[in-house]
C-alpha positions as CSV (number, residue, x, y, z in Angstrom):
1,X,-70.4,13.5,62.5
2,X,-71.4,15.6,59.7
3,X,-67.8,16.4,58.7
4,X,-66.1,13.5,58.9
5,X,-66.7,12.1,55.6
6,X,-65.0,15.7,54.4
7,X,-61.7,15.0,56.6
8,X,-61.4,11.1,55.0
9,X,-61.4,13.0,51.4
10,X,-58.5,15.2,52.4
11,X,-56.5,12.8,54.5
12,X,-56.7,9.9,51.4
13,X,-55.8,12.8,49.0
14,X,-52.0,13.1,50.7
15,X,-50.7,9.8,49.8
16,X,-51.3,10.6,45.6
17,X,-49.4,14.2,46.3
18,X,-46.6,12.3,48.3
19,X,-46.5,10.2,45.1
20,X,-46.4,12.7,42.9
21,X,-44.0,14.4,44.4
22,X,-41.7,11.3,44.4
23,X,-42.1,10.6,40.3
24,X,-41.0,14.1,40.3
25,X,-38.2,13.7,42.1
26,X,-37.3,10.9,40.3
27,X,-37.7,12.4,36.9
28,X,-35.6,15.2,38.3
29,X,-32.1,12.9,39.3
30,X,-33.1,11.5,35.6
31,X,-32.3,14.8,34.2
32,X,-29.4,15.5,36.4
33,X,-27.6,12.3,35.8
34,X,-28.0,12.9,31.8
35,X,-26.6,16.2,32.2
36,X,-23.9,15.3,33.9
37,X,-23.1,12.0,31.6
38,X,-23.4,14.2,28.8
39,X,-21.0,16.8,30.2
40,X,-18.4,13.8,31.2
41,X,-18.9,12.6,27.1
42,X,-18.0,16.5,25.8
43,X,-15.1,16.3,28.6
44,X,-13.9,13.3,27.4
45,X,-14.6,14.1,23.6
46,X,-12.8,17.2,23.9
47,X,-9.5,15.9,25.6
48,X,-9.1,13.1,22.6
49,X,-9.5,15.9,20.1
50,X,-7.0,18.1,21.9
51,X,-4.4,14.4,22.1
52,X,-5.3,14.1,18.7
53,X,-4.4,17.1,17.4
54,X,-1.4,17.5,19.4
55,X,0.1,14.0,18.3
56,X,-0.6,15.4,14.8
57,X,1.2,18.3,15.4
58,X,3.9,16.2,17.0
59,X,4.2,14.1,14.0
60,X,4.6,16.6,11.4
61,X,7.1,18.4,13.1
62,X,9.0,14.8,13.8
63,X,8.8,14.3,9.6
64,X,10.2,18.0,9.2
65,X,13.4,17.2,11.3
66,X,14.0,14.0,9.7
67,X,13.7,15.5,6.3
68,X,16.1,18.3,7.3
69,X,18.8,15.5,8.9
70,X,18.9,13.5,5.8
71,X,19.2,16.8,3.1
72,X,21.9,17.5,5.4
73,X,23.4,13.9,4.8
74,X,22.4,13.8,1.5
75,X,24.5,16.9,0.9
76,X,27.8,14.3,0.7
77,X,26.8,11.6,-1.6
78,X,27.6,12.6,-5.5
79,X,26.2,9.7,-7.0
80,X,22.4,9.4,-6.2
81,X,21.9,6.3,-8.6
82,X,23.1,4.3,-5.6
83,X,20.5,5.9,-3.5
84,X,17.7,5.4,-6.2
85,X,18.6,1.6,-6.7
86,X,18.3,0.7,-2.8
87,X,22.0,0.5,-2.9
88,X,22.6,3.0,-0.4
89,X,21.1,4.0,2.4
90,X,21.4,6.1,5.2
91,X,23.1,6.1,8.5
92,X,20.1,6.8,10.3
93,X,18.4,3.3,10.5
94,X,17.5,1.1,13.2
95,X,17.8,-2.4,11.0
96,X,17.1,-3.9,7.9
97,X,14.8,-2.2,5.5
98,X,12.3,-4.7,6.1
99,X,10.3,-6.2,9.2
100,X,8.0,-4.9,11.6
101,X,8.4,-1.9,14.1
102,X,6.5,-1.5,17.2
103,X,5.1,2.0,17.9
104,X,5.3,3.5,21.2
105,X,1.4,3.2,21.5
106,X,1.6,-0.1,20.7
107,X,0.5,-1.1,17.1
108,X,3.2,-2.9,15.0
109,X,4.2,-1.0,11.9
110,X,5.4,-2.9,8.1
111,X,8.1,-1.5,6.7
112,X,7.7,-3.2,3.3
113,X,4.0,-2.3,3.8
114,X,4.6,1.6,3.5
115,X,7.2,1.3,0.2
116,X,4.5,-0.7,-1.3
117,X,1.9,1.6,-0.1
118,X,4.0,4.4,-2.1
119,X,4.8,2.0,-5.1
120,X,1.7,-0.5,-5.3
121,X,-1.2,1.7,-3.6
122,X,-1.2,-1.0,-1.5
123,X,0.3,-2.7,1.6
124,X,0.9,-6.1,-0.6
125,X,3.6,-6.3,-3.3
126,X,3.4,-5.8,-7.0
127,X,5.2,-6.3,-10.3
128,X,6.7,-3.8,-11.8
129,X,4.9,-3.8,-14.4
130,X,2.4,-2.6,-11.8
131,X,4.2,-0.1,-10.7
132,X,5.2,1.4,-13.9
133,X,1.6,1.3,-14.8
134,X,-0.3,4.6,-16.1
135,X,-2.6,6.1,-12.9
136,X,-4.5,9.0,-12.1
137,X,-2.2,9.4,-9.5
138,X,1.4,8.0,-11.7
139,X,0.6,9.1,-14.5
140,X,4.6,8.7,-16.0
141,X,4.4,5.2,-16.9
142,X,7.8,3.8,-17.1
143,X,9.5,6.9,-15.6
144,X,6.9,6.8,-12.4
145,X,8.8,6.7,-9.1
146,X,10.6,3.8,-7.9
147,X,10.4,4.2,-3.9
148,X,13.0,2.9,-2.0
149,X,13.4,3.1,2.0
150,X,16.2,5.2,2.8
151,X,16.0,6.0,6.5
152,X,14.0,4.8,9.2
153,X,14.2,4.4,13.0
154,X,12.7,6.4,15.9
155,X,13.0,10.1,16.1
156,X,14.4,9.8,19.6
157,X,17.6,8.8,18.2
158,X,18.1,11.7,16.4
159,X,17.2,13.8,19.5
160,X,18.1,11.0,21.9
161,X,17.9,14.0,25.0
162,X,14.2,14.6,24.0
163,X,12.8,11.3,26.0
164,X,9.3,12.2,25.4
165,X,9.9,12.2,21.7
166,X,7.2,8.9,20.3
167,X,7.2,9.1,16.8
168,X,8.5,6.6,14.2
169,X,10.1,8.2,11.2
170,X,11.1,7.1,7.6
171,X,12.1,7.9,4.4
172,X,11.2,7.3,0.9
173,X,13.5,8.3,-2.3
174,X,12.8,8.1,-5.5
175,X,14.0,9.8,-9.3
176,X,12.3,13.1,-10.3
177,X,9.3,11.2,-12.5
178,X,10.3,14.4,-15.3
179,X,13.1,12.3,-16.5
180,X,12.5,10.5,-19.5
181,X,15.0,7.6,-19.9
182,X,12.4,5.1,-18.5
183,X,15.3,3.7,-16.1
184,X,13.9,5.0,-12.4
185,X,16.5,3.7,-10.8
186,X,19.0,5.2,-12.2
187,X,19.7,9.2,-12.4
188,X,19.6,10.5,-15.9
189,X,22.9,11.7,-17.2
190,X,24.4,15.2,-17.4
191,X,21.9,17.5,-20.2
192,X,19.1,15.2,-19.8
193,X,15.7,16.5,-18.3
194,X,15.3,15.5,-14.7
195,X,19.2,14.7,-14.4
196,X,20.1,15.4,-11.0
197,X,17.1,15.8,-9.3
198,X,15.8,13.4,-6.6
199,X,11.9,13.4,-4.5
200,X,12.0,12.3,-0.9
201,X,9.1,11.0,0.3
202,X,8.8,11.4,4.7
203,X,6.3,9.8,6.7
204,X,5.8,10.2,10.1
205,X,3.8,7.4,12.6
206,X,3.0,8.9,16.2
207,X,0.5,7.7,19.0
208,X,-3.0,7.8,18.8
209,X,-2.9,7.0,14.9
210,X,-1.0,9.7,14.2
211,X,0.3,10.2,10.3
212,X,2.1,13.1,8.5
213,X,3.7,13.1,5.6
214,X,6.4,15.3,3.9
215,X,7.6,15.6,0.5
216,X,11.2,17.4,-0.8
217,X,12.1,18.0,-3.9
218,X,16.5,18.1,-4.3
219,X,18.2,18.8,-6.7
220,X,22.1,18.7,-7.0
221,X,24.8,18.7,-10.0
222,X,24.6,18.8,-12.9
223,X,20.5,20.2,-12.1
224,X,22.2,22.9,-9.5
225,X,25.6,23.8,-8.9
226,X,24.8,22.5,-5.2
227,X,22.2,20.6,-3.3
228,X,19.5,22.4,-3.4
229,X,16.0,22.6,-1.9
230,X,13.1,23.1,-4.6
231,X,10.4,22.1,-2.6
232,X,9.3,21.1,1.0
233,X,5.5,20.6,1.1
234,X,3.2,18.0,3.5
């Protein structure tokens, strides 16, 4: 008799450890589970990084051959006022020089939205008064680059064997802003400074926002007894 009050203290003491035990337990799948959602969130984080950076890659090197196709093309017209004047443009195009383009991943793409994003800073239109405006950025005033869209259509009709090939490519020309006869549509004649010399602006649209951009310097005669390359920087 004199030791069952002893044996009740132990047997209602089990119950708390069982509980105990349980909150444990639970705290313990808590853990686990946030250890593994945080290791699904680096997986995940990590392969959009690594789709990222490849569709960058994939992009730059879709602006480079597009830029190397139209110097090659370029190579045959003498007169590049009727390139700088939108008069001209290439044979690699997929329409008018206007309009909207989807992408593959989806998203719609402006034409006239980029050559105003070159000209204007912005996708809407501006004067060109606007555009001949002195910037930070244009500082040549009424010699600062015209851009007109010269090519543009989807890389995989340049490489049409290359079916995995995404990207959306076009290009800008404009005068060399060194000239000084205030007329950027127009090449400078033989003598002047700038005569002969043309930018191209390339800009390359791939999935997952992708953007690269390209810029070539030519030059041809009278500037260089043939078409030359001065520059070819992103």
């Amino acid at each position: 008799m004199g030791d069952r009050p002893a044996q009740h203290a132990v047997s209602s003491g089990a119950p708390c450890d069982r509980g105990a035990a349980l909150v444990v337990a639970i705290m313990g799948l808590f853990v686990m589970s946030a250890l593994g959602l945080g290791l699904v969130a680096t997986t995940s984080s990590e392969t959009i990084v690594a789709a990222n950076f490849r569709a960058g890659t994939e992009a730059f090197y879709a602006a480079d051959a597009l830029a190397g196709r139209v110097v090659a093309e370029l190579r045959g017209v003498g007169d590049w006022s009727s390139i700088l004047d939108g008069g001209v443009r290439s044979t690699f195009v997929d329409g008018p020089p206007a309009g909207q383009r989807t992408l593959a991943d989806g998203r719609r793409l402006d034409l006239a939205a980029i050559v105003n994003l070159a000209n204007c800073g912005k996708p809407s239109t501006c004067s060109a008064a606007a555009i001949s405006a002195t910037t930070a950025e244009r500082p040549w005033g009424a010699n600062n680059p015209h851009w007109q869209l010269y090519a543009h259509g989807r890389l995989s009709r340049l490489l049409p064997s290359a079916f995995l090939l995404r990207e959306y490519v076009v290009v800008l020309a404009a005068d060399d802003p060194s000239e000084a006869d205030a007329d950027p549509l127009q090449d400078s004649p033989a003598g002047a400074p700038g005569a002969g010399m043309m930018r191209l602006r390339v800009e390359a649209f791939g999935p997952h926002g992708a953007h690269r951009t390209l810029e070539v310097m030519l030059a041809h005669p009278p500037a260089a007894p043939a078409l030359r390359v001065l520059s070819w920087r992103p």
